[in-house]
PAGU-122969 format. One line per 4 residues: number of its first residue (from 1); their letters; for each residue x, y, z of C-alpha. Coordinates in steps of 0.25 Angstrom, whole numbers. Example, Ala and Ser with C-alpha at 12.3 -4.5 7.8 and 13.67 -1.06 7.14 Angstrom:
BEGIN
1	AS	49:-18:31  55:-4:29
//
This chain:
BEGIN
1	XXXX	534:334:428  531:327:440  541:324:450  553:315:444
5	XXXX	548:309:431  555:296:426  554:285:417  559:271:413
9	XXXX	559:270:396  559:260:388  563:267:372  562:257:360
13	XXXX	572:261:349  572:249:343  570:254:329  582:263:330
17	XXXX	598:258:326  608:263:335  612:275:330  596:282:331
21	XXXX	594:274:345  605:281:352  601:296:346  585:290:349
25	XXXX	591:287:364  597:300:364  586:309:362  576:302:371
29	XXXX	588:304:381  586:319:380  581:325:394  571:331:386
33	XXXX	565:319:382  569:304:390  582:309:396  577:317:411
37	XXXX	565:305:412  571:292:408  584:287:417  582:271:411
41	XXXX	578:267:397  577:255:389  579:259:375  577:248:366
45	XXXX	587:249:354  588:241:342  603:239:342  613:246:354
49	XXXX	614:258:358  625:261:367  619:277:368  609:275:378
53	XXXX	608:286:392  610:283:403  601:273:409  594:269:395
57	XXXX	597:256:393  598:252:376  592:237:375  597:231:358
61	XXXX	590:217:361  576:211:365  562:216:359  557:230:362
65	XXXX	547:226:372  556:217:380  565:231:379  551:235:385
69	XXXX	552:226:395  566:228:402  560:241:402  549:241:411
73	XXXX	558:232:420  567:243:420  555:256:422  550:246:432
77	XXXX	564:245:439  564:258:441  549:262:444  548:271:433
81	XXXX	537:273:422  543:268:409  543:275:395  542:268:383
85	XXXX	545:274:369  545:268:356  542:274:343  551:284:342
89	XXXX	544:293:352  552:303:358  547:310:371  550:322:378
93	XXXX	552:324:392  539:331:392  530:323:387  537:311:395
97	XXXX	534:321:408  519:321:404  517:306:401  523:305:416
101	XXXX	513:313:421  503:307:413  507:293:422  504:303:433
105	XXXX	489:307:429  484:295:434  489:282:439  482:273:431
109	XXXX	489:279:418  499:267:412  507:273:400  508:287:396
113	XXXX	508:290:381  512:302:376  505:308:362  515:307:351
117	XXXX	519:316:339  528:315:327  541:323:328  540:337:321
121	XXXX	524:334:321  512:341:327  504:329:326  501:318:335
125	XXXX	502:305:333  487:298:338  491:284:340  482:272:342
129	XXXX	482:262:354  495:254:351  500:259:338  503:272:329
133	XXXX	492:278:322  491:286:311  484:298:314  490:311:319
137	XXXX	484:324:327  488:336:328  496:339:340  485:350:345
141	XXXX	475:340:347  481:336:361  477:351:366  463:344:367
145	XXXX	466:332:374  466:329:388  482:330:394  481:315:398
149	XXXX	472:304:393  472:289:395  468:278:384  466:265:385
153	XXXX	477:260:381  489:263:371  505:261:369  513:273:362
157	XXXX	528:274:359  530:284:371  524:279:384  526:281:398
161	XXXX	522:268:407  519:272:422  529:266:431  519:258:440
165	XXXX	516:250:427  528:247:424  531:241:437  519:233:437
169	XXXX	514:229:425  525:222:416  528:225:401  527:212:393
173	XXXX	536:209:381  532:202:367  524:205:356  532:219:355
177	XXXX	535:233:363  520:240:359  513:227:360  518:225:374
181	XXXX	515:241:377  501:238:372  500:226:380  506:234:391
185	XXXX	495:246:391  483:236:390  488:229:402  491:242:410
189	XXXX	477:247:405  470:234:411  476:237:425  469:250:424
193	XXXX	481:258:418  479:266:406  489:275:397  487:288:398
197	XXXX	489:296:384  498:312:388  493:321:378  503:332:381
201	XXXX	514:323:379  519:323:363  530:313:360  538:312:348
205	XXXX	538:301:336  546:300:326  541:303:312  544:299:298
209	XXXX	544:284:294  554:277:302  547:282:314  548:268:322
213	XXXX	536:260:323  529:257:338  515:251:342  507:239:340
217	XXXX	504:233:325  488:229:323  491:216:327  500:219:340
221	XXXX	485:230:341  476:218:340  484:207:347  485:217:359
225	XXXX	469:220:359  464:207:358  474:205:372  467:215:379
229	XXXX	452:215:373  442:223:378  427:222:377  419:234:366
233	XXXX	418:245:373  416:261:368  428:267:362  437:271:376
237	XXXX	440:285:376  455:285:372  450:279:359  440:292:357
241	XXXX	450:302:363  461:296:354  451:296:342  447:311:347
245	XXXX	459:315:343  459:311:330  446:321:330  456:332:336
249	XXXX	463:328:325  453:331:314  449:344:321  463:349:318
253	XXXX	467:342:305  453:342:300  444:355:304  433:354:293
257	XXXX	433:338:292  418:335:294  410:322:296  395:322:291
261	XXXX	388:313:300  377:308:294  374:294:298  359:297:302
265	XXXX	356:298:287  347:289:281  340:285:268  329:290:272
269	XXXX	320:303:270  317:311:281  324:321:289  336:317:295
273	XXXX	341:314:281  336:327:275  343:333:287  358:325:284
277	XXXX	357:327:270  353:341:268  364:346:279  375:335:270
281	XXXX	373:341:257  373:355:265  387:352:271  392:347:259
285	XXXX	389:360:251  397:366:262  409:355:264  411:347:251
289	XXXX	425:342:256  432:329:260  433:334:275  417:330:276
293	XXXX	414:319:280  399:311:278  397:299:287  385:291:286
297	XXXX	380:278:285  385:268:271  370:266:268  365:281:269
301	XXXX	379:286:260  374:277:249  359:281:249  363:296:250
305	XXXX	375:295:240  383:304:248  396:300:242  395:307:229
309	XXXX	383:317:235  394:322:246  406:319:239  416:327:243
313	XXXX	414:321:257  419:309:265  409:300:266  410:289:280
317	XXXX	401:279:281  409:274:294  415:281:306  427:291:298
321	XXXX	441:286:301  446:299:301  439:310:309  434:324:306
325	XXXX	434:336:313  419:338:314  405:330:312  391:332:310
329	XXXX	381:324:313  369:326:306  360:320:314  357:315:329
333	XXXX	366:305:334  357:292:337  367:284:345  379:287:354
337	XXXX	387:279:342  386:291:335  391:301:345  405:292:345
341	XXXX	405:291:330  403:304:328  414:307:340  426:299:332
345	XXXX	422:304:319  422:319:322  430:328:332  417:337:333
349	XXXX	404:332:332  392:340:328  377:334:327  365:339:320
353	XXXX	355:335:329  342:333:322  331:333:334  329:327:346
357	XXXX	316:317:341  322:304:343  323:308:357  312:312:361
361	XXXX	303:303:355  310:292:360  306:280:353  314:283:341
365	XXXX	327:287:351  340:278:350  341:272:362  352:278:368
369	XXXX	348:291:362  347:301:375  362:298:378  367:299:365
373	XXXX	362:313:362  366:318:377  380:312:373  376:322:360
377	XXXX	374:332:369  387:330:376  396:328:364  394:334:353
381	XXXX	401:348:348  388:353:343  373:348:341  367:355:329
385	XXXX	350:353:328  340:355:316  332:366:324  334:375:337
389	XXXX	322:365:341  329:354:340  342:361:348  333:362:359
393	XXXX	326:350:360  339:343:360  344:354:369  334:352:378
397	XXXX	335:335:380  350:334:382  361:340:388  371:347:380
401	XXXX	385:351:383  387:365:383  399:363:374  388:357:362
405	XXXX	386:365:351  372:367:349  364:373:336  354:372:327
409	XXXX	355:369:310  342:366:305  340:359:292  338:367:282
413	XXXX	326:377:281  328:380:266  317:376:257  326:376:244
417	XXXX	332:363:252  320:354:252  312:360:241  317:349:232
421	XXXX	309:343:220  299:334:221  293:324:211  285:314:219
425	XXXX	275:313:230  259:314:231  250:324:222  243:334:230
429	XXXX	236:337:237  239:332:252  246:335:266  258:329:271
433	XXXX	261:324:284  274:323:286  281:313:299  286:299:302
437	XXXX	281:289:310  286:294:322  277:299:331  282:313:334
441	XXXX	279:316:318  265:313:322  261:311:308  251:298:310
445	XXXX	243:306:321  242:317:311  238:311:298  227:304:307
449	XXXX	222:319:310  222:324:298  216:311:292  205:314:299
453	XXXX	204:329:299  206:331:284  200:319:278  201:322:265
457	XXXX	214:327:265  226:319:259  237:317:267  252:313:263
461	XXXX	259:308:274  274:305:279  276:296:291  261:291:293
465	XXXX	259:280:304  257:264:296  243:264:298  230:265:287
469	XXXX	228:277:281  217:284:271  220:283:256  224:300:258
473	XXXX	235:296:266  248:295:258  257:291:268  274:290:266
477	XXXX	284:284:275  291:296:280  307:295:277  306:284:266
481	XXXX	298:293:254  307:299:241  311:313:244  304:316:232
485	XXXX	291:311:238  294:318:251  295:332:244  281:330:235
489	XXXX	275:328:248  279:341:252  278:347:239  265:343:237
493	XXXX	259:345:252  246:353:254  252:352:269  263:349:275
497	XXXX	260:344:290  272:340:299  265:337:312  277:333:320
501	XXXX	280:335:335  293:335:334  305:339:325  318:343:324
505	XXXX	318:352:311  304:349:304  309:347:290  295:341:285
509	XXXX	292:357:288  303:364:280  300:352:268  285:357:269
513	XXXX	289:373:267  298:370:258  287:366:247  280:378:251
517	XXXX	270:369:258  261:372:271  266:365:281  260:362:297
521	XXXX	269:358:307  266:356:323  271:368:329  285:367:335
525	XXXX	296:377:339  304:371:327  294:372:318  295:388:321
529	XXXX	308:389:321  308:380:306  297:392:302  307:403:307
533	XXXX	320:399:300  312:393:287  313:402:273  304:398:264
537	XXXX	290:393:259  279:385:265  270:388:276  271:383:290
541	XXXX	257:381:299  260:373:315  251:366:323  253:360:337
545	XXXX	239:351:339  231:342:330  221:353:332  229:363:327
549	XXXX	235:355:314  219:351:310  216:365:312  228:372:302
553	XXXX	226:361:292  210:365:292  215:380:290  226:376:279
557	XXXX	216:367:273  206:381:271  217:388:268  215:398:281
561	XXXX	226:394:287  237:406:294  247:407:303  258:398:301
565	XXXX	272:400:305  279:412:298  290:407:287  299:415:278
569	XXXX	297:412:265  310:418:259  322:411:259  332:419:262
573	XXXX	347:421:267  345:414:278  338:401:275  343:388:282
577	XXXX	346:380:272  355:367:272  369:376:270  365:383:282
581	XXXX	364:368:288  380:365:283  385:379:289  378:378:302
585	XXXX	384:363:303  396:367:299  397:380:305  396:372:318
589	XXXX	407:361:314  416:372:312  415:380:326  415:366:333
593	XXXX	428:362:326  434:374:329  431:373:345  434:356:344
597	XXXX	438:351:352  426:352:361  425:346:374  414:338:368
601	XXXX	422:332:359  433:330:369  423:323:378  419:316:367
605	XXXX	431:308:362  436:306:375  449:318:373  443:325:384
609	XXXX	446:313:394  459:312:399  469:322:410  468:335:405
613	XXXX	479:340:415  490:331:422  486:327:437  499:331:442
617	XXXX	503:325:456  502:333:470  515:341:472  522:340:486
621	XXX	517:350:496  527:356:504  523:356:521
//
């Protein structure tokens, strides 16, 4: 406590005969609760009561908020702060002693709300902006909040009005007791006066069903905002801090909940898709159960079919009302959208990070990429990647927090999951050049060399530039072909030739060995770390120039051709295989639950911002 702490209260019993107002009024008048901080009170009663302490004065006629009214006259009378309590709520001297100092953190603080819990209850009640909610937390989530915090603006049944307030700006009756408070806190909020929400303060409410009603209806709610609108803007913080704790919520209630995020999947072919589905079915192997959830777009569900080839999961093709206590995304993020979707839908928030392309190639980069991954870099509980590669590349271009967690859970390496049957595609014999369009695939500059160096040779080609090519080029758009097709061109392949500058995992390669296929890849240090951890057929030769690639293709072509890189041909007991993928993924969800929350997520939803320890006033200094 601070010096003499006093207040002026205004206590609605309204909803009480006489008989449970008088033993209301006497408990609050307990010097454990109102009774050593409250010398004059308005208690609104619905009929007399002649019971009153000393000072209280019992009001049986006029509305609630003209009650209100007299009220503030009276606090402002005496130049104290004014408590108003409705509800049912039923403070304790403590928790009145830190709302007061709460209006002493800072001099802009309006109201002081307390949190609130139900009596003989260890969960709080989260309520919204000017009503009750329906959700509940357990009481430990306030150990990780912030002591203080303010929010824009919000009425409750116990607050604590600051005494210059209440002397300056008048309460106006009409239209009901919470509807004027509402009222009330908007206009104190446009003279620059905010409330300030006490997170060591727990109030009592009454339970059970004749619990009294308090708050604003969804008319009162709409009637009040359309008064007071405000031009779109981002969410403002106490709305994220109030949904973060939802999230603490979930972390608690809800351990193992998951949410799939799978939004960057498309009907198309190519590796990002192969990448989402192979990791889904692997994590549905693993957690066949209604705590998973799978969010992705209403389009792709359909194409894919995921609600009877996942079903035991929830499937979302919106933002989920209720949240989990962890979620993967399986993918980049692409825009900072996704950052905040994936901040409201999960307490932690985990990405599989595919590569760093889009980057640095640039003309295929969202616009606003660079900020959004270095937010990534910032906020996310852990960033998994497809290859130790592709970790370092993206380690290497952003800054990370040293509180991100920060691996490596390749795709699968495992032939016996992409050695599927095939029962189309060209007749032998050919090479297949395998790309896009993009430029860093550089498959057009390398179908025109080898055009010309191997004439005769027929070439099979995915991803080819639009421009004329000879009757022996058979050419496919890359990501719109039937799988079936796809896997005869490998099948079938004389040669598989990947000449791209740049990947983040090089599946054309493992597809390649898979089929027991020669493949030639430009050299690259992910290449060799593809060849160290892969178990099973195929043959691997690199190149690093045109040169090079026309010289090992002369010596495969004569059959002279060594070297290559070293692969193990054995499967064994350690393959990496699209299990491994779930437990990695998994594995890592687990260990950040159990450490959550983390200061990224705190930073994140806005719980870290706020008064972690009370600004107590300068003691007197003795001469």
């Amino acid at each position: 406590m601070i010096g003499r702490r006093e207040f002026v209260a205004f206590i609605d019993l309204s909803w009480l005969d006489e008989s449970a107002a008088a033993q209301a009024l006497a408990e609050l008048a307990r010097p454990d609760r109102l009774g050593s901080l409250v010398p004059h009170a308005l208690v609104r009663t619905g009929r007399r009561v002649d019971a009153a302490p000393s000072g209280w004065t019992s009001a049986d006629t006029g509305s609630p908020d003209q009650a209100c009214v007299w009220a503030f006259d009276l606090a402002a009378a005496a130049d104290l702060p004014l408590l108003i309590l409705g509800g049912g709520a039923l403070p304790s001297s403590e928790a009145l002693g830190t709302m007061a100092e709460g209006l002493a953190v800072d001099p802009l603080v309006s109201a002081a709300i307390p949190r609130f819990a139900r009596a003989g209850s260890d969960r709080l009640l989260l309520f919204e902006r000017y009503r009750p909610g329906s959700a509940t937390a357990p009481r430990r989530v306030l150990s990780a909040v912030t002591d203080f915090r303010f929010v824009a603006e919000q009425i409750a049944p116990c607050m604590l009005i600051r005494r210059e307030l209440v002397g300056s700006l008048p309460f106006t009756p009409g239209g009901g007791l919470w509807p004027g408070l509402a009222d009330y806190v908007l206009r104190a909020r446009r003279a620059g006066f905010r409330p300030l929400l006490c997170n060591r303060a727990v109030v009592s409410m009454p339970a059970g069903q004749n619990a009294p009603s308090w708050g604003c209806s969804a008319e009162e709610v709409a009637r009040v905002a359309r008064a007071y609108a405000e031009p779109e803007a981002p969410a403002p913080p106490d709305d994220l801090a109030a949904r973060g704790e939802h999230l603490l919520a979930r972390l608690v209630d809800a351990p193992r909940s998951v949410l799939i995020d799978a939004r960057n999947l498309t009907p198309v072919h190519n590796g990002t898709s192969v990448a989402i589905l192979g990791a889904c079915e692997a994590l549905y192997r693993a957690r066949p159960d209604r705590e998973v959830g799978l969010w992705l777009h209403p389009e792709t569900a359909d194409a894919y079919q995921v609600r009877s080839r996942f079903r035991e999961w929830t499937v979302h093709t919106t933002l989920p009302v209720v949240p989990y206590a962890a979620g993967v995304r399986l993918s980049q993020p692409w825009h900072a959208s996704e950052l905040d979707s994936m901040r409201d839908a999960a307490a932690v928030n985990l990405f599989w990070m595919l590569d760093t392309i889009a980057w640095d190639i640039g003309y295929v980069a969202a616009r606003d990429l660079d900020n959004t991954w270095q937010r990534l870099g910032r906020e996310a509980d852990g960033i998994l990647f497809i290859s130790e590669f592709s970790r370092h590349r993206f380690a290497h271009r952003f800054t990370v927090a040293p509180e991100v967690v920060m691996g490596a859970c390749p795709l699968s390496l495992d032939p016996d999951d992409y050695a599927l049957p095939m029962t189309d595609g060209p007749q032998p014999p050919f090479w297949l050049v395998v790309g896009n369009h993009y430029d860093h695939k550089h498959v057009g500059p390398t179908v025109d060399l080898l055009a010309r160096a191997f004439p005769t040779r027929r070439l099979v080609v995915f991803g080819d530039r639009d421009q004329p090519r000879a009757a022996r080029v058979t050419r496919f758009e890359s990501g719109r072909v039937d799988d079936a097709v796809v896997r005869g061109c490998y099948a079938r392949a004389d040669l598989v030739i990947f000449p791209s500058f740049y990947e983040g995992f090089g599946l054309p390669i493992v597809e390649g060995l898979t089929y027991d296929r020669t493949v030639v890849a430009r050299d690259s240090s992910l290449v060799r770390e593809l060849a160290a951890r892969y178990r099973g057929p195929g043959r691997l030769f690199i190149f690093s120039t045109d040169r090079e690639l026309i010289d090992l293709l002369g010596r495969l072509e004569r059959g002279d051709a060594t070297g290559g890189l070293p692969l193990t041909s054995t499967r064994g007991p350690d393959v990496w295989n699209w299990d491994a993928v779930a437990r990695c993924m998994l594995q890592t969800i687990d260990a950040l639950v159990a450490g959550a929350p983390s200061p990224q997520m705190r930073h994140r939803t806005s719980l870290a911002r706020g008064i972690e320890h009370p600004q107590r006033l300068p003691q007197p200094v003795d001469d």
